[in-house]
N, C-alpha and C positions, 0 to 999 in steps of 0.2 A: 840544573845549570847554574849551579853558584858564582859561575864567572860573569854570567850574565843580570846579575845583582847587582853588578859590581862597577857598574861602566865610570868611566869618567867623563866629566865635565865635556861638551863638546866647544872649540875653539872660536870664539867673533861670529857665533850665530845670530844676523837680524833679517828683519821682513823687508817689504818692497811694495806690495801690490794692493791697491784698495778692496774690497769688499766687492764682490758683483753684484749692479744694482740689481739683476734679477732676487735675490736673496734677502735685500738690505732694509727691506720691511719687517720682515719676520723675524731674523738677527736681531734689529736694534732694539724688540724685546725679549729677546732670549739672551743677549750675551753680556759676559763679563768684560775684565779688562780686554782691552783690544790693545795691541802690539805694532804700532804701525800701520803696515797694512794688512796685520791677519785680522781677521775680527775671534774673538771665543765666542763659542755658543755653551752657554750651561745647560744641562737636559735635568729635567726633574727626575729620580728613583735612578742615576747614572753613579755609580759608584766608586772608588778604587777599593785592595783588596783589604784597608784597616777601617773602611766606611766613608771615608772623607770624600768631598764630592769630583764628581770627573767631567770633563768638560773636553770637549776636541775645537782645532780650527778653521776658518776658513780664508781662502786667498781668492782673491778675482783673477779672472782669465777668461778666454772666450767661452760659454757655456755649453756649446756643442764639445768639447773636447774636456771631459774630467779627468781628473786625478784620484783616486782614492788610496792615503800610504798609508800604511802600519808602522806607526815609528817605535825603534826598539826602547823595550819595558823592563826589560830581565823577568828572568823566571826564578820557579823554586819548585818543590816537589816533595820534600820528606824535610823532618823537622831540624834535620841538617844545614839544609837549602836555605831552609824557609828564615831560618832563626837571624843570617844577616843577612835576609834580602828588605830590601826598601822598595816599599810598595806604593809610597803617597808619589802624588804627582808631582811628576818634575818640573820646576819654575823656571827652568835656567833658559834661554833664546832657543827658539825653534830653528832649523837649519836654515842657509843662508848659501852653501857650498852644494856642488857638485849638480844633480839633477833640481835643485831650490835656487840655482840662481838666478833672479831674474833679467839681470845685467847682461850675460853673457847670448848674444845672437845664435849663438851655435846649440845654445840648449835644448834638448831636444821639448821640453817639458813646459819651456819659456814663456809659453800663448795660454795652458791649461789651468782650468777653475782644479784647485788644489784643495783637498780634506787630507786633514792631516791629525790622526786618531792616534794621542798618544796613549802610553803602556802603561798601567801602575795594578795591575790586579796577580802580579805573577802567574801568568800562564799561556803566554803570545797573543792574545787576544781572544782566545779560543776557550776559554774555561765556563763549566757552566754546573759549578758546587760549592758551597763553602765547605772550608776544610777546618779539622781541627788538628793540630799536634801537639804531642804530649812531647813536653820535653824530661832531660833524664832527672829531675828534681821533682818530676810528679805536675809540673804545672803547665798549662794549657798554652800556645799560640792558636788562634784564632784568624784565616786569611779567605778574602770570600774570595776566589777564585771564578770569575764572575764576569769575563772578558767579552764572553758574547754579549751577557745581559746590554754592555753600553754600545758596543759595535751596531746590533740592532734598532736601539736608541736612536744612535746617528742616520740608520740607515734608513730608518720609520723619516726621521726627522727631513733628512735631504728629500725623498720621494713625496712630502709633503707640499715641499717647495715645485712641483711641478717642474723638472728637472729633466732634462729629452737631450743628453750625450750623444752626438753619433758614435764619438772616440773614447771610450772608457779605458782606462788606466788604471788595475788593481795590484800596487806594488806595494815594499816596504822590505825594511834591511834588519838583518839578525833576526831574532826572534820574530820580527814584522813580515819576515819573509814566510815563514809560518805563517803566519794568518794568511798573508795574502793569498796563498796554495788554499787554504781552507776555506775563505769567504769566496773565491774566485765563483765560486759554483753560485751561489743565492745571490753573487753582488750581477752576475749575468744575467741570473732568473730574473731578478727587478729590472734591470732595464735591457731589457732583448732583444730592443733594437738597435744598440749600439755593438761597435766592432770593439771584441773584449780582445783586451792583452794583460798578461799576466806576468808580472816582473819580481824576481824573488833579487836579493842578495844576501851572500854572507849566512848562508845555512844550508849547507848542500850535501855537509858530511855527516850529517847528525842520524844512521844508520845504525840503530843501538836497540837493544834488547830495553835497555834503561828510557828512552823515547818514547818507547809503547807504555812503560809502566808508569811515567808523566804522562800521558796522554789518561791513561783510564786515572790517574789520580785527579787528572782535572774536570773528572765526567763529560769527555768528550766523547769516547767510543761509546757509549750507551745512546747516542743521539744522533748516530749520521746518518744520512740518508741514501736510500738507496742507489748504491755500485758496483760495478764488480770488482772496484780497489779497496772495496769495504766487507769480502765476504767474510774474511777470519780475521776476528777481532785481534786476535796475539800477531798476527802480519802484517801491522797498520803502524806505521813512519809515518813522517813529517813527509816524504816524499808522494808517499800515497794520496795526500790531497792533490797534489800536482797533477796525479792519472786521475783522479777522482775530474777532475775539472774540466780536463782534454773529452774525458767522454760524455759530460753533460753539455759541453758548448765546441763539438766537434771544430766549429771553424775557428777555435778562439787561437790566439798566436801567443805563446810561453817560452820564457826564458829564467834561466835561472846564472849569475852571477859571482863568481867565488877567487879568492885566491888561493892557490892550490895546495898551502901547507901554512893554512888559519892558525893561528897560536889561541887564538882563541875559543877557535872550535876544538882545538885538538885539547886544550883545558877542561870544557864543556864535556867533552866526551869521556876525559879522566874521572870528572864528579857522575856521571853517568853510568861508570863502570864500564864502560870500553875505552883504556888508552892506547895511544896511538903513538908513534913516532912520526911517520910521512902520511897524511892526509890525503897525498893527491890519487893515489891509488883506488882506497875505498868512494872518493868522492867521484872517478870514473863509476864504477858499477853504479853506484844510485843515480849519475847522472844519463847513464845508459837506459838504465830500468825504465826511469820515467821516458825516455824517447824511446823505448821501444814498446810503450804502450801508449804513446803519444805522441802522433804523427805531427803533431803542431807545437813538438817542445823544441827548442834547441837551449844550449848552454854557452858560456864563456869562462875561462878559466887565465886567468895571469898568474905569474911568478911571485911569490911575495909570502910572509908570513903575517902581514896586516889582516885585520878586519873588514871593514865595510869598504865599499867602494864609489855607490851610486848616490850616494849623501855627501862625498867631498867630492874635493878636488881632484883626486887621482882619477875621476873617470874621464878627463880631457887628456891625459897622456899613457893611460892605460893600454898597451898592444900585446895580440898575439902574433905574431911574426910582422906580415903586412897589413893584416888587419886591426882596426882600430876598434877601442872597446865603446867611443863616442859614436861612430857611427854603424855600427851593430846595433846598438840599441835605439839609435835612430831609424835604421831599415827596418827594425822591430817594430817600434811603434807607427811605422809609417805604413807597415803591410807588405814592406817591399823583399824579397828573398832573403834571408839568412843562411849561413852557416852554422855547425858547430864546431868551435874551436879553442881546444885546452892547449894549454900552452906549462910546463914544469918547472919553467928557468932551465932546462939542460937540452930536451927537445918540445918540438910540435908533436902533442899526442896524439890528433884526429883535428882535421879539419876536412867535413864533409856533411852532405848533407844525409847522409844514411847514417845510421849508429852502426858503430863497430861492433864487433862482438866479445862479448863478456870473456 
């Protein structure tokens, strides 16, 4: 996913919210620069993917209700990929728009203690090898592929702090969308008493022969744990952690997020080896797939050939016909009934609560 290496600068992103004093013991010797009101936590043996150190943050909010986002890293995968992706961690302001607002009343995420794991090991937070590629002059890159190694880290780290969510929150956008399908499952297992929902954006089309063979590059399929979205290793999508997740936290409530003809995804998919002209079609089937083996998914799809959504601002005016993409994801996270509803720019594809058929 070369295009995903490649992001740009995100726009007037700042912080808002103090440090939760349940946390602020333990933080103020763990963390680095603090931003506001994020505080960093630096973790010892946390890496990115050229060694240099990696650090996630934290946002106060009420602590019965967390947040855990995967914020997008770019990926890479073969020595193509790999040779101009940037791997060191991003310095630039952590988001500030769209589900990070803390100003805005209507957000649904407004109130929530926020961990905010960003990306720099190319491999969506999922990777668990370092790699070596040989470029074509004989000489080596070197990228540790190593995503879990710090996800756990964090994840060791938070459950140390004696952390009792009732509302847990397991999202994140582009490639974070990925992890968050992946982690969904162990980030449940550690705290099982809370109500899991699982929020993907902006990666819904990525149904590719070339997916699976990222994925074994990054020694993920050799380490998943028992499902039956995991029996054949060569059938295993980014979408599979999604059913993976439905069947280990049956009541959990998922949703996945997309605009229906990604220029981005549809690029990703080019360096992948499946190009595409219209997105929104194959992005139906895989979003079928997973609600047809997951009684607790639904999706949203808008008109557009943009990226993300749940990180700006387009998600306060984002709609599929009558329905609003603000408060979908509000009834999401609240527990409250949802729909599924794609929308193409020309018509309404499905808005129901049964999946159509393929």
């Amino acid at each position: 996913m070369n295009d995903l290496v490649q992001r740009p600068s995100r726009r007037g992103m700042r912080f808002r919210l103090p440090l939760a004093a349940l946390l602020l013991a333990s933080v103020a010797a763990t963390s680095g620069r603090a931003s506001e009101d994020w505080a960093q936590v630096d973790l010892a043996g946390a890496t990115c993917g050229d060694g240099s150190p990696w650090h996630f943050f934290l946002r106060q909010g009420d602590p019965k209700r967390l947040a855990i986002w995967f914020a997008a890293g770019g990926t890479c995968w073969d020595t193509a990929t790999c040779e101009t992706a940037s791997v060191r961690l991003a310095t630039e302001p952590l988001p500030a728009d769209g589900l990070f607002d803390a100003a805005r009343l209507d957000n649904p995420l407004r109130n929530f203690t926020i961990v905010l794991l960003p990306g720099c090991t190319a491999d969506a937070h999922i990777g668990q090898r370092t790699a070596d590629y040989r470029r074509a002059d004989g000489s080596h890159l070197t990228i540790a592929h190593q995503g879990a190694r710090n996800t756990r880290t964090a994840l060791d780290y938070l459950a140390a702090q004696q952390i009792a969510p009732t509302t847990l929150l397991v999202g994140g956008e582009s490639d974070g969308a990925i992890a968050a399908g992946f982690w969904a499952s162990e980030i449940g297992d550690r705290w099982a008493g809370a109500e899991l929902v699982v929020l993907g954006d902006a990666a819904g089309g990525y149904r590719t022969r070339g997916a699976n063979a990222a994925l074994r590059q990054w020694g993920v399929l050799e380490v998943l744990p028992a499902s039956s979205a995991y029996v054949d290793p060569a059938q295993i999508f980014f979408e599979s952690f999604y059913i993976a997740a439905g069947e280990r936290h049956p009541a959990a409530r998922l949703g996945q997020v997309n605009h229906a003809n990604d220029a981005f995804q549809r690029r990703t998919l080019d360096a992948l080896g499946t190009p595409l002209v219209g997105l929104a079609k194959p992005m139906q089937c895989n979003m079928n797939e997973v609600r047809i083996n997951t009684p607790g998914f639904h999706s949203f799809m808008v008109p557009g050939t943009q990226h993300e959504l749940l990180s700006t601002n387009a998600i306060y005016g984002a709609r599929c016909e009558a329905q609003s993409l603000l408060a979908w994801v509000d009834d999401l996270i609240a527990g409250r009934a949802v729909e599924t509803h794609w929308c193409d720019g020309t018509l309404a594809l499905h808005t129901s609560r049964n999946p159509p058929p393929l």
